[in-house]
SETI-683305 format. One record per residue (C-alpha): residue in one letter; x, y, z. Coordinates in steps of 0.001 Angstrom, whole numbers, padded with zeros to 6 digits, always signed. Example, Ala and Ser with C-alpha at 12.3 -4.5 7.8 and 13.67 -1.06 7.14 Angstrom:
BEGIN
A+012300-004500+007800;S+013670-001060+007140;
END
This chain:
BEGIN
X-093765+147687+040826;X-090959+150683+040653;X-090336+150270+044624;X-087847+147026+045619;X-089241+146942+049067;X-092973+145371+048211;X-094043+143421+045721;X-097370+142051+044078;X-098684+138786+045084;X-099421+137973+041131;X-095418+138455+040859;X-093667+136215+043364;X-094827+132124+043661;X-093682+129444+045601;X-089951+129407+045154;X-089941+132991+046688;X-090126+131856+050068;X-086433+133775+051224;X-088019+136806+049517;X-091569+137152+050945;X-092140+133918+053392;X-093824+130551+053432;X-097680+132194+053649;X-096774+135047+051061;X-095124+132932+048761;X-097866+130703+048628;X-100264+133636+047901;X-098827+134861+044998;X-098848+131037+043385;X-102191+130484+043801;X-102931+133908+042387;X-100056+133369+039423;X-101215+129831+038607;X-104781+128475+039989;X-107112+131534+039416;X-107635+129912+035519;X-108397+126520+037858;X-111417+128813+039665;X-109187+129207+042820;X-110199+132533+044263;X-107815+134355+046384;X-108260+138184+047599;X-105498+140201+045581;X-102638+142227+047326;X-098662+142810+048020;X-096017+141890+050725;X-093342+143366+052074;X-089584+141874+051465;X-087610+140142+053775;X-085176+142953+052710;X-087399+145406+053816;X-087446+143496+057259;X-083775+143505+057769;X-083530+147400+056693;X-086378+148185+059267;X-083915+145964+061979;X-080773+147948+060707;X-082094+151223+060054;X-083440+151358+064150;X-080339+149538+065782;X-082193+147209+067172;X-079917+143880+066069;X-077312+144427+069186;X-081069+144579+071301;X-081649+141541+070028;X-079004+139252+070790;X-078029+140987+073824;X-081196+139859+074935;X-081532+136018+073441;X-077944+135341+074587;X-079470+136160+077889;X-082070+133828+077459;X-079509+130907+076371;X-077572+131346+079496;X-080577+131114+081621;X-080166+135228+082817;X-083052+135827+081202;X-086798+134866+081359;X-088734+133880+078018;X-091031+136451+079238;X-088566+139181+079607;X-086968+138454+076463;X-089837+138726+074177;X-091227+141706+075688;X-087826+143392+075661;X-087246+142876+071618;X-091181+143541+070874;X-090661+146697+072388;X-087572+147660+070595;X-089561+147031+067230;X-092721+148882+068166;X-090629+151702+068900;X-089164+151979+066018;X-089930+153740+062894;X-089788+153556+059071;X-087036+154706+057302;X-088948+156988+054987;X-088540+155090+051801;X-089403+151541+053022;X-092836+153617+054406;X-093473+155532+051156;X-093173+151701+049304;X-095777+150457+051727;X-098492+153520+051170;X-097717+153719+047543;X-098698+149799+046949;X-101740+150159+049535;X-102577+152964+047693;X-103169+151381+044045;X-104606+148315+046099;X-107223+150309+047421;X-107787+152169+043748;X-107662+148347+042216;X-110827+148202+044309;X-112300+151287+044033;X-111705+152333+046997;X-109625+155413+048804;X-108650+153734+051662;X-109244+149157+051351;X-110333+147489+054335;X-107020+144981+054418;X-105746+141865+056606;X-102450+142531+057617;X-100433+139012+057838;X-097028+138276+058949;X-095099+135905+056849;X-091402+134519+058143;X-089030+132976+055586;X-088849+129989+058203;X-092740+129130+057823;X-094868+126966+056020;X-092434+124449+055447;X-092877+121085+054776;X-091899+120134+058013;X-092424+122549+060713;X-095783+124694+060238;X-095094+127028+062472;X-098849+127919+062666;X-099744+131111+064510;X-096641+131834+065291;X-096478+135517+064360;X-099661+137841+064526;X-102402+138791+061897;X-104235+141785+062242;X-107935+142115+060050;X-109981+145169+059404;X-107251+147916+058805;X-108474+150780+057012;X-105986+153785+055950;X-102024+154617+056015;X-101536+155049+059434;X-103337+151524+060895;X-101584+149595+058229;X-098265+151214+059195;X-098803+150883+062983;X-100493+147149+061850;X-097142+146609+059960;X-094978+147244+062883;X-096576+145110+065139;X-096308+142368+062662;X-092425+142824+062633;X-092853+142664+066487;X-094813+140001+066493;X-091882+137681+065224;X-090872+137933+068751;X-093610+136848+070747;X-092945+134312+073087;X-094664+130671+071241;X-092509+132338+068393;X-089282+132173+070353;X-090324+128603+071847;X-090781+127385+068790;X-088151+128381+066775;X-086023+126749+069506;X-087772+123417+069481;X-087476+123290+065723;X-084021+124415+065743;X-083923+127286+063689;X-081676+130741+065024;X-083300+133571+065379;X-081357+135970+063717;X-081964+134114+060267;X-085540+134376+060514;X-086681+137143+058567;X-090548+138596+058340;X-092221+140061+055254;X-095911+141610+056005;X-098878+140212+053238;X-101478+143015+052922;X-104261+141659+051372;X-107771+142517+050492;X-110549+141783+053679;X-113230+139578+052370;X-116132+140624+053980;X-116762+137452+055870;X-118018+139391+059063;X-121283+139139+056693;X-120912+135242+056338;X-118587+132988+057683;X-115116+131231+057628;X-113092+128415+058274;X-109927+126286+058080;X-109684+123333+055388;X-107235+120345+054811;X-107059+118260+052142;X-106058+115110+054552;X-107836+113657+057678;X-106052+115345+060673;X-106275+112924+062695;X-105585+109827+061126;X-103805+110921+058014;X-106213+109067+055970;X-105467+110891+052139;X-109487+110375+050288;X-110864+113236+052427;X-110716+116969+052922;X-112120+117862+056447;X-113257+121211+056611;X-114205+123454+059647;X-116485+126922+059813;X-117618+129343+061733;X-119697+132554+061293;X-118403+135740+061047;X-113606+136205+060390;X-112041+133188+060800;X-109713+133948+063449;X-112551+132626+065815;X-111831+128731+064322;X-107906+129311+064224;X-106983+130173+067758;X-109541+127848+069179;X-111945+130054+070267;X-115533+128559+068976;X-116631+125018+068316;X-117263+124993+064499;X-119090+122596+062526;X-117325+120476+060751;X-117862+118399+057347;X-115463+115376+055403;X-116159+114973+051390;X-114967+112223+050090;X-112473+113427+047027;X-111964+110047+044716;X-115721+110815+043914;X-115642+114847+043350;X-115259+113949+040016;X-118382+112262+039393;X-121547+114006+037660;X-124703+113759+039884;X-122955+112578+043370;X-122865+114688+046939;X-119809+112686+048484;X-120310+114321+051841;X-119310+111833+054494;X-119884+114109+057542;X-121630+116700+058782;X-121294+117838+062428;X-122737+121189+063642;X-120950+122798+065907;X-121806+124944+068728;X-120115+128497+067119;X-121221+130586+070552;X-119517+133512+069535;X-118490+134940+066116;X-115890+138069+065321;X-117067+140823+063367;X-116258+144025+062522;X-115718+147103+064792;X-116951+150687+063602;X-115521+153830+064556;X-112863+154527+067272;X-109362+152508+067369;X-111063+149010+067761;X-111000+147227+064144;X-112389+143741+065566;X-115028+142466+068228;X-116270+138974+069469;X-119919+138685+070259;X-122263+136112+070997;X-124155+134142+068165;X-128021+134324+068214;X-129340+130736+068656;X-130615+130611+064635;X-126812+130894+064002;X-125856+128399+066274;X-128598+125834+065345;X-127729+126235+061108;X-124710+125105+059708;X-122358+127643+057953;X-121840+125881+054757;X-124784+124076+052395;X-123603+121227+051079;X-123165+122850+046904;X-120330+124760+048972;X-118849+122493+050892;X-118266+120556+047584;X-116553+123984+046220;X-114610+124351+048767;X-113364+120863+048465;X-112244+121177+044724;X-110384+123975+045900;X-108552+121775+047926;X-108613+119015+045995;X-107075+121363+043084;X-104600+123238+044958;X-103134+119907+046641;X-102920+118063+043051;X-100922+121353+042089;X-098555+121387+045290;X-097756+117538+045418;X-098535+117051+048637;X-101260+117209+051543;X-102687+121077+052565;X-103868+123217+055191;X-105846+126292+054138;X-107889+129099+055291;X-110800+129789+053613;X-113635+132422+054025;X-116884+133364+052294;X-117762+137142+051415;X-121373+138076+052643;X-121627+140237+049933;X-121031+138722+046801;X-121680+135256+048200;X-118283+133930+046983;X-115888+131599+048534;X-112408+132440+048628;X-109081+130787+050037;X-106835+133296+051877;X-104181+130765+052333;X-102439+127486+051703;X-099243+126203+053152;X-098191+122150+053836;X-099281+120240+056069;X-096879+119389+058395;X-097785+116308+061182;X-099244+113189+059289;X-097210+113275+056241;X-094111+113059+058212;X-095206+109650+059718;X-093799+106696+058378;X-096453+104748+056267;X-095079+101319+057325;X-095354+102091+060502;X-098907+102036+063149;X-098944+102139+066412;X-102075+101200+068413;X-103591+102279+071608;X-106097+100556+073954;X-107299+100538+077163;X-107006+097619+079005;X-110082+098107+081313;X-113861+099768+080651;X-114962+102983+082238;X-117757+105221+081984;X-116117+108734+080391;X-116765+111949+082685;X-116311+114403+079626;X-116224+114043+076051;X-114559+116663+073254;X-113411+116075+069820;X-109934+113932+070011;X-106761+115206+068379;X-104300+112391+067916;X-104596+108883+068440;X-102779+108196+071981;X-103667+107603+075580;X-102250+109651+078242;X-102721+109616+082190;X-101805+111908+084873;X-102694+115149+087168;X-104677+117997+086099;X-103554+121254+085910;X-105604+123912+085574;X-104928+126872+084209;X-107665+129517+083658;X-105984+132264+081646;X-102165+133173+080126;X-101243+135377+083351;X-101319+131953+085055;X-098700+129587+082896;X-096047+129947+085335;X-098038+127591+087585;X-097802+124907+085037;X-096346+121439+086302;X-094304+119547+083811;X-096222+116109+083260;X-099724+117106+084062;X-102496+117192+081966;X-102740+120996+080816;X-106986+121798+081464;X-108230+125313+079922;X-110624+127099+078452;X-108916+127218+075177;X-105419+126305+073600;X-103961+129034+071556;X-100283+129176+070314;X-099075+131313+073500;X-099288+128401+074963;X-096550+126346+072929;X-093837+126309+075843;X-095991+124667+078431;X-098217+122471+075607;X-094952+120575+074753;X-094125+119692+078199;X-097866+118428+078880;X-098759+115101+078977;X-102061+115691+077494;X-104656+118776+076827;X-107955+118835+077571;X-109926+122356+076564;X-113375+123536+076924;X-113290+125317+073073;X-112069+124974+069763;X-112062+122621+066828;X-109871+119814+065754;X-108683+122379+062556;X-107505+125124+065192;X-103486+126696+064966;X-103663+124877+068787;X-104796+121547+067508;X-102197+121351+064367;X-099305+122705+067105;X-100698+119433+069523;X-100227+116883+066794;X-096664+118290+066160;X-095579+118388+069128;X-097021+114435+069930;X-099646+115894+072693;X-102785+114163+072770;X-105321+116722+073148;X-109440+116385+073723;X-110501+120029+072427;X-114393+121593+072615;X-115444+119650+075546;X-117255+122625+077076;X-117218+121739+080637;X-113594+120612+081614;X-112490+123513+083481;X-115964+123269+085153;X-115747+118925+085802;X-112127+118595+086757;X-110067+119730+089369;X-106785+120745+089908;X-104706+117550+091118;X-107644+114955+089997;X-106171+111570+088601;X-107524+111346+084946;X-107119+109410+082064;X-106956+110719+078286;X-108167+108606+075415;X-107756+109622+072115;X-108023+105853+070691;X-111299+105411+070113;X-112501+107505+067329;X-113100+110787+066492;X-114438+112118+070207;X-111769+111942+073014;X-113093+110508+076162;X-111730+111523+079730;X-111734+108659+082957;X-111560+109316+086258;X-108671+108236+087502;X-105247+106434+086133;X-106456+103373+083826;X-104031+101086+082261;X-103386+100785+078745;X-101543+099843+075703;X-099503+100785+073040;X-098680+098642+070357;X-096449+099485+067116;X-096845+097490+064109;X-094738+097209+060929;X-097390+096595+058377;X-094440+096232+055377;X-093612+092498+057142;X-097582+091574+056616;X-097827+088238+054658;X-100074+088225+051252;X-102830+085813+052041;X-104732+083844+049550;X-107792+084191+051938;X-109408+087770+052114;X-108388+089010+055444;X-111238+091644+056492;X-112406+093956+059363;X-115202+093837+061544;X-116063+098079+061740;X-118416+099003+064135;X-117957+103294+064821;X-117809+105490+061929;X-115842+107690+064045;X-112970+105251+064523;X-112926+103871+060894;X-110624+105992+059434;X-107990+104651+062206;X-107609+101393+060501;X-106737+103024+056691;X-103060+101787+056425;X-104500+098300+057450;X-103987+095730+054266;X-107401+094687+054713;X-109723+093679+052132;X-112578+095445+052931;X-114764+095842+055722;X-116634+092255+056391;X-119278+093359+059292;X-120477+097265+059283;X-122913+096891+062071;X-126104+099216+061394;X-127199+099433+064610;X-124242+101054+065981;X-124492+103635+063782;X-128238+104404+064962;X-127356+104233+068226;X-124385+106166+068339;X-125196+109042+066067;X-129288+109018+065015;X-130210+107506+068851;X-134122+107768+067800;X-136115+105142+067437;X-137105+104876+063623;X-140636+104635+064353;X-140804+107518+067171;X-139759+109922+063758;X-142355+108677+061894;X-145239+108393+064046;X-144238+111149+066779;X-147417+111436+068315;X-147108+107837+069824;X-144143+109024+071916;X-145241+109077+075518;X-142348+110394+077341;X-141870+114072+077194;X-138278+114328+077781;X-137902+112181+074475;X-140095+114318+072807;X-138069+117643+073779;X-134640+115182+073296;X-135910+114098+069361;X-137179+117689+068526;X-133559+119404+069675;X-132086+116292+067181;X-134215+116946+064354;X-134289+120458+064413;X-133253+121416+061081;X-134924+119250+058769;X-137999+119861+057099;X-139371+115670+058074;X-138061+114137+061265;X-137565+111244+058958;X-134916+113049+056779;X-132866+113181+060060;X-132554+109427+060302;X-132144+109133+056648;X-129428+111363+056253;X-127723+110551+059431;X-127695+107186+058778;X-126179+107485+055514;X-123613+109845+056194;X-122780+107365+059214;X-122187+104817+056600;X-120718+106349+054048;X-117778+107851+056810;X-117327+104012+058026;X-117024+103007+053809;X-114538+105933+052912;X-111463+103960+054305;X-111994+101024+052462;X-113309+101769+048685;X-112965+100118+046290;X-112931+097253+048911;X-116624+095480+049203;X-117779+097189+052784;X-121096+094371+054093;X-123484+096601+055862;X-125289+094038+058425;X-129043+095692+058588;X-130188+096386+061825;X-130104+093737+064280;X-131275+095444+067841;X-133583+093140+070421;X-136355+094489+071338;X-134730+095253+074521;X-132335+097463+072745;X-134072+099129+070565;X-136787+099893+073716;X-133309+102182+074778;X-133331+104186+071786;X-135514+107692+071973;X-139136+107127+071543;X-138370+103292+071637;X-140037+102246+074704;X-143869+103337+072694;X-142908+100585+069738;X-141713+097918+071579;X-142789+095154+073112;X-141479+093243+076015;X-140126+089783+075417;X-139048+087041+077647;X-136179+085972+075715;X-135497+088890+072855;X-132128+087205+071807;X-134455+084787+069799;X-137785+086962+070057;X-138600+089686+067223;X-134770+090390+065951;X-133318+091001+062309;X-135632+089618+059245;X-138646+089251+060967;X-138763+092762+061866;X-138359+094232+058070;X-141886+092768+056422;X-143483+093286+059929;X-146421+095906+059975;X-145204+097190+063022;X-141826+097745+061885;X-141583+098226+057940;X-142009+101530+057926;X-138621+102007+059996;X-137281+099785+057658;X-137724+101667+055076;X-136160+104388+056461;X-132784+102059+056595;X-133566+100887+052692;X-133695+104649+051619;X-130066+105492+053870;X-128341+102541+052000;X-130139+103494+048597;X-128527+106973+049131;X-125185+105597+050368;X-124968+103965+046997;X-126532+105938+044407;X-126514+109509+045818;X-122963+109432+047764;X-121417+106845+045694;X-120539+104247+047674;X-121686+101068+045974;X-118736+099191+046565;X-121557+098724+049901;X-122363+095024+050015;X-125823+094396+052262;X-126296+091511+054729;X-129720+090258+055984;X-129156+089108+059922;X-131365+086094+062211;X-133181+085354+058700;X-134840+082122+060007;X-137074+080829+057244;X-136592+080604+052893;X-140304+082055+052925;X-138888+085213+054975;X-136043+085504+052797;X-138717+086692+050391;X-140641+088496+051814;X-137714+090815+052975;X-136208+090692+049719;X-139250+091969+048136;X-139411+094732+050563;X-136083+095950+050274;X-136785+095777+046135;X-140149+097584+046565;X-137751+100286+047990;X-135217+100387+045143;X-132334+097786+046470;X-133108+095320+044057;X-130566+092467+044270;X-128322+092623+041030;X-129363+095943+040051;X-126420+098867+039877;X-124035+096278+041013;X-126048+095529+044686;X-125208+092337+046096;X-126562+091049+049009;X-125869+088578+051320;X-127272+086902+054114;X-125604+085970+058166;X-125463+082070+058594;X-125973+082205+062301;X-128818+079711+062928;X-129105+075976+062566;X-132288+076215+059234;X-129271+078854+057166;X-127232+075747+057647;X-129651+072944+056502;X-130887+074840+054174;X-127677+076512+052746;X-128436+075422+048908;X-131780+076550+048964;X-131051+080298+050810;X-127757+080444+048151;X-130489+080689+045547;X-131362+083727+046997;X-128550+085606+048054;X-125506+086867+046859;X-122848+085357+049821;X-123006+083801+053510;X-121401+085236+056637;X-121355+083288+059556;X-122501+084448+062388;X-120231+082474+065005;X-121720+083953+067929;X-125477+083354+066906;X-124891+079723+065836;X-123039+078506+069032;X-125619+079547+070932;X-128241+078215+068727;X-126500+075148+068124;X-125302+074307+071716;X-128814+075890+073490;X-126497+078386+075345;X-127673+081636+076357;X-124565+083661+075247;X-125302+086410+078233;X-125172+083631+080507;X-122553+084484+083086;X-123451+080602+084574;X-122860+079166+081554;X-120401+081394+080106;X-117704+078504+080837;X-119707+076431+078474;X-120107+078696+075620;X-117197+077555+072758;X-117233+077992+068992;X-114531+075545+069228;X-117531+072862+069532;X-117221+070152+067360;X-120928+070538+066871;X-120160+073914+065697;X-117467+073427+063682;X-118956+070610+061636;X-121964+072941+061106;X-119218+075803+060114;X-118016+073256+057393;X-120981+072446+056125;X-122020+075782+055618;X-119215+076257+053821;X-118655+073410+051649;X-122534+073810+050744;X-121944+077510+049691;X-119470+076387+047394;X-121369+074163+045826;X-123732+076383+045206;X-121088+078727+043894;X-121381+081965+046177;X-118948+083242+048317;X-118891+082359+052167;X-116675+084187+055156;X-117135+084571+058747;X-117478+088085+060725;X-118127+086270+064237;X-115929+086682+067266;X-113662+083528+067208;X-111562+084117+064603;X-110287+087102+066454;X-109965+085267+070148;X-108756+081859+068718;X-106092+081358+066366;X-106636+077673+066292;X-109675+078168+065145;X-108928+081014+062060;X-106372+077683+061345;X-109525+075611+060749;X-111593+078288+058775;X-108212+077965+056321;X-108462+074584+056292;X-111993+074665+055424;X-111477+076660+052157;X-113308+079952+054119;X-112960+082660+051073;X-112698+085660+053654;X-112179+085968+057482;X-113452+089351+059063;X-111734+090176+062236;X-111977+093207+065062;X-109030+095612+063861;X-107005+094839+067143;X-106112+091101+066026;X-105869+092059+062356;X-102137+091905+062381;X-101612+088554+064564;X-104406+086539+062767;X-103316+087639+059247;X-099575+086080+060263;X-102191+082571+061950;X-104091+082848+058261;X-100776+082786+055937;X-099619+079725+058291;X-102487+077553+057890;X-102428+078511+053857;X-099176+077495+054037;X-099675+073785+055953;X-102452+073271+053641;X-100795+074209+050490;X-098110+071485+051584;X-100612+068991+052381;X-102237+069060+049191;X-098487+069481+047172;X-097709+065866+045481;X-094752+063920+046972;X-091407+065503+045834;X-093452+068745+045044;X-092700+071709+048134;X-090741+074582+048902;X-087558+072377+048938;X-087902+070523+045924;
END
């Protein structure tokens, strides 16, 4: 390019940053070096930083400038009045003549490299402090989409250079410590992707939340993606699992969430307006964005473009409606959970239960309580009160100066992927985005409580609740000879517990799963017509909407449940208990009450085995057989280990056995183990004979005390009764054990005593227990009990004059 004031994105790369900016010199290296690798990104220029500081220079408006920030360092002038003051000296300025004839001539042979007179273009502002590794500075400056001919890109230009001004871009520079008047702007002008047709998103090639590295999350919405970045829809959302994009004939989707996506931005035709927002129709917001063939594409792309930067990404990505292809429209680091210390986890927990008054998608991990504030709309932010809980109807980047002196942010819109969400998790905010309701439930002055510790959806109390927090340095753990496991029940929380040393996950409890994310009763999708209640009917047809079988929907609901609680922990073995509802329980589930019968004691009435070769029941079992059979083959996830609960009788062991076989999870075939819970007094006697037929024990501590001691666990009378610390029990325990060893299978324990009573993970050591699954709150202090007790043992067994002082 003749000009030195613009330059082509195929020209510059990622060492250009002082030249062209973070976002612009980002551009040009995917273009330069990952469009062999299939990376598609929209072609185009950007303006020099040079050309910035000759636009500054060539209208006077430096002296402007720090007349007015000095003002705002000394305190005589407003944030407010300072931004407004320097935008305005940029938009009235104008280009010096050759810096304008550089812009038009490069638009122009844009447009002609698409043959086109005048290219629809997004206009993007790019500073040369942006994109960093360790300040994003996301949404900082403006973007403007849709601009069509000299004029609107010149005008779009200027307000670009403006837009380095705006006020979240003056707060922010100041938190981060950078001077203004070293900032510099270039403008990318690059071709519009005609995802007004389609749709568009935001993608990272790390969990957001929890910084766990195996998964790219990615978020989309109908119609130009600046609907998703500033917050403004609920998107669906999707996690693939990368250590398996590799492999020929596997989907490793491990989520797939649809979002609401009310409204959808478009665009304009004819007069001055190049953009509009309007509402969805409800096919749009009932069908997800993506199918799953592109969700995988788009998570190569990531996949691709982080193995080529080294490091963790955020992109934007957007699909043309035209041509049907998906292209990324920008990459820069991410900048919050690779700057946490990997030694390091802190832990938060409330110390009480509560019922939740609202529920949005969490962003962080902490707890925070306090006052609300409300604030309905920008003209309002003045009112803010430092230490309240900031509640809106969405969080965009004007909002930076007030977000970082909230104690948490609750909004009823936007995704956990928005510029809002990333700018929360830098700043250390908790936030609970896309609740819907919020500025509808809560009040101004109300007493709340944030949690963000409990998964992937953030959960608001009434009120100020005590809690927790508790920071761990997991490079002091002891190596144990015994595998030290977790008991997992929430997919959504899961991924929390990724930077635990754990050896896999040794209790996945199925039924959560179904009732936290399927909630239908098995049987109620398969035999519909039995369900008597019409408000379940209406409740499973707005579930299964969608799919083709109601059936499908538990199948693939269930599995992608699964495989979201097994991504943490692969190659680790992850023991997926089958279902073990009471009747009583699963009468709760949707439908449930029409299959169920009512039992006078269901904690030994028609529970685990005894339901799978039942007539009444199989069929819903089968259901569960083809989840896990997808889970394994399809997903890829047979590091999955599967445990048969309450199996009371050797002949039962069969006939479940040959059930789950007759369904293709045939013991021993592609690698499936599977293992049986020890939790009542006949798995004991009769350990030799059931290690014939299974793979591993797991006791059951809870099940067997009860069983053993004739205690109704529930019991509040006898609760003061009810002790795995027994002697009964614990001579059973160490039978169990020594018999599985005999036999030559492997034995642990996922039960609750372990995790209450050190004393007693002492005597599970001391038993020769090959793994000890615990609840991921006493991983750390048990771990520290279990190398002890190896350690007393090993010096009880060493030969006199043998030992660590010898």
């Amino acid at each position: 390019m003749s000009n030195t004031h613009t330059v082509w994105f195929e020209d510059i790369g990622r060492g250009d940053v002082p030249l062209v900016g973070g976002k612009n010199a980002s551009l040009g290296e995917m273009v330069a070096a990952l469009s062999r690798r299939g990376i598609k990104v929209p072609g185009g220029f950007a303006t020099t930083a040079d050309a910035y500081r000759y636009y500054v220079s060539a209208n006077g408006i430096e002296p402007e400038m720090r007349r007015w920030l000095e003002a705002l360092d000394t305190g005589h002038a407003s944030l407010q009045e300072t931004g407004a003051a320097v935008r305005q000296a940029f938009l009235e300025g104008v280009f010096p003549s050759d810096l304008e004839a550089s812009i038009i001539e490069s638009y122009t042979k844009l447009s002609a490299r698409n043959g086109q007179e005048a290219l629809s273009v997004a206009v993007r502002s790019s500073a040369t402090a942006e994109d960093l590794p360790d300040a994003s500075f996301a949404g900082q400056q403006e973007t403007f989409l849709n601009v069509t001919g000299q004029r609107a890109l010149l005008d779009a230009c200027r307000r670009c250079y403006a837009s380095l001004f705006t006020d979240r871009a003056i707060s922010y520079r100041q938190a981060q410590g950078f001077d203004h008047m070293d900032v510099a702007l270039s403008i990318g002008v690059q071709q519009m992707v005609r995802s007004d047709l389609a749709g568009s998103g935001v993608m990272f090639s790390v969990d957001t939340e929890t910084g766990f590295p195996d998964v790219v999350v990615i978020s989309a919405a109908w119609g130009l993606g600046e609907t998703v970045v500033q917050g403004a829809v609920d998107p669906d959302t999707y996690r693939v699992f990368k250590p398996f994009l590799g492999q020929e004939g596997k989907t490793p989707l491990v989520e797939r969430s649809l979002g609401a996506k009310e409204r959808k931005m478009i665009y304009a035709t004819g007069g001055s307006v190049r953009t509009l927002t309007k509402r969805t129709t409800r096919r749009e917001r009932e069908t997800f964005v993506l199918s799953d063939a592109e969700v995988l594409e788009l998570a190569r792309c990531a996949k691709t473009i982080e193995d080529h930067y080294g490091r963790a990404m955020d992109m934007e990505w957007a699909k043309d409606g035209e041509s049907d292809e998906l292209f990324i429209v920008q990459a820069r680091p991410e900048t919050v959970q690779t700057q946490k210390e990997a030694g390091k986890l802190v832990s938060y927990r409330l110390k009480g239960k509560a019922e939740p008054i609202l529920t949005g998608a969490a962003v962080g991990e902490a707890i925070a309580n306090g006052e609300v504030c409300a604030i309905r709309d920008a003209s309002q932010i003045d009112a803010f009160r430092d230490g309240t809980i900031l509640v809106t109807g969405m969080t965009d980047p004007d909002w930076v100066p007030i977000m970082k002196r909230a104690a948490g942010i609750i909004t009823d819109h936007g995704g956990t992927t928005s510029h809002a969400a990333i700018v929360s998790r830098e700043l250390g905010v908790p936030a609970i985005v896309g609740t819907q309701t919020a500025t509808r439930v809560l009040q101004d002055g109300q007493a709340i409580t944030l949690s963000c510790a409990e998964g992937d959806r953030g959960a608001v109390y009434e009120g100020t609740l005590d809690y927790e927090a508790t920071e761990v340095d997991l490079a002091g753990l002891p190596e144990t000879t015994t595998d030290v496991m977790l008991n997992i029940a929430s997919p959504a929380a899961a991924m929390r517990w990724w930077r635990l040393p754990a050896h896999g996950v040794g209790l996945a409890r199925m039924e959560f799963v179904i009732n936290n994310l399927v909630k239908v009763h098995p049987m109620a999708l398969i035999e519909p017509h039995r369900v008597s209640d019409e408000g379940a009917r209406q409740a499973i047809e707005d579930l299964t909407r969608g799919y083709d079988n109601p059936a499908e929907y538990f199948v693939d609901t269930l599995s992608l449940g699964l495989a979201k609680l097994a991504a943490p922990f692969h190659p680790q073995p992850v023991i997926v208990r089958l279902s073990d509802f009471k009747s009583n329980e699963y009468a709760h589930l949707l439908g449930g009450e029409s299959f169920e019968p009512e039992e006078e004691n269901p904690m030994i009435g028609w529970r685990g085995a005894s339901r799978y070769h039942s007539e009444s029941y199989r069929p819903g079992f089968e259901l569960e057989c083809r989840a896990l059979k997808r889970l394994r083959e399809e997903i890829g996830f047979d590091n999955v280990v599967i445990m048969v609960p309450f199996c009371r009788t050797l002949a039962e062991a069969d006939r479940v056995l040959e059930v789950m076989e007759e369904n293709g999870l045939k013991r021993g075939e592609n690698g499936l183990q599977i293992y049986m819970m020890c939790e009542i007094p006949s798995n004991v006697f009769l350990a030799e004979e059931f290690a014939r037929k299974f793979d591993g024990f797991s006791i059951g501590s809870n099940d067997l005390t009860q069983l053993i001691l004739g205690i109704d666990r529930d019991s509040d009378i006898l609760a003061d009764q009810f002790d795995e610390r027994d002697e009964a029990v614990k001579r059973a325990i160490a039978q169990a054990i020594a018999k599985a060893h005999d036999a030559g299978i492997k034995i642990g324990i996922c039960g609750q005593a372990p995790s209450d009573h050190p004393e007693f993970a002492a005597f599970l050591v001391e038993q020769g227990i090959d793994s000890i699954s615990l609840n991921p709150d006493s991983f750390v202090s048990t771990m520290k009990v279990v190398a002890e007790a190896e350690a007393r043992a090993a010096r009880t067994r060493a030969p006199a004059g043998v030992g660590p002082s010898s």
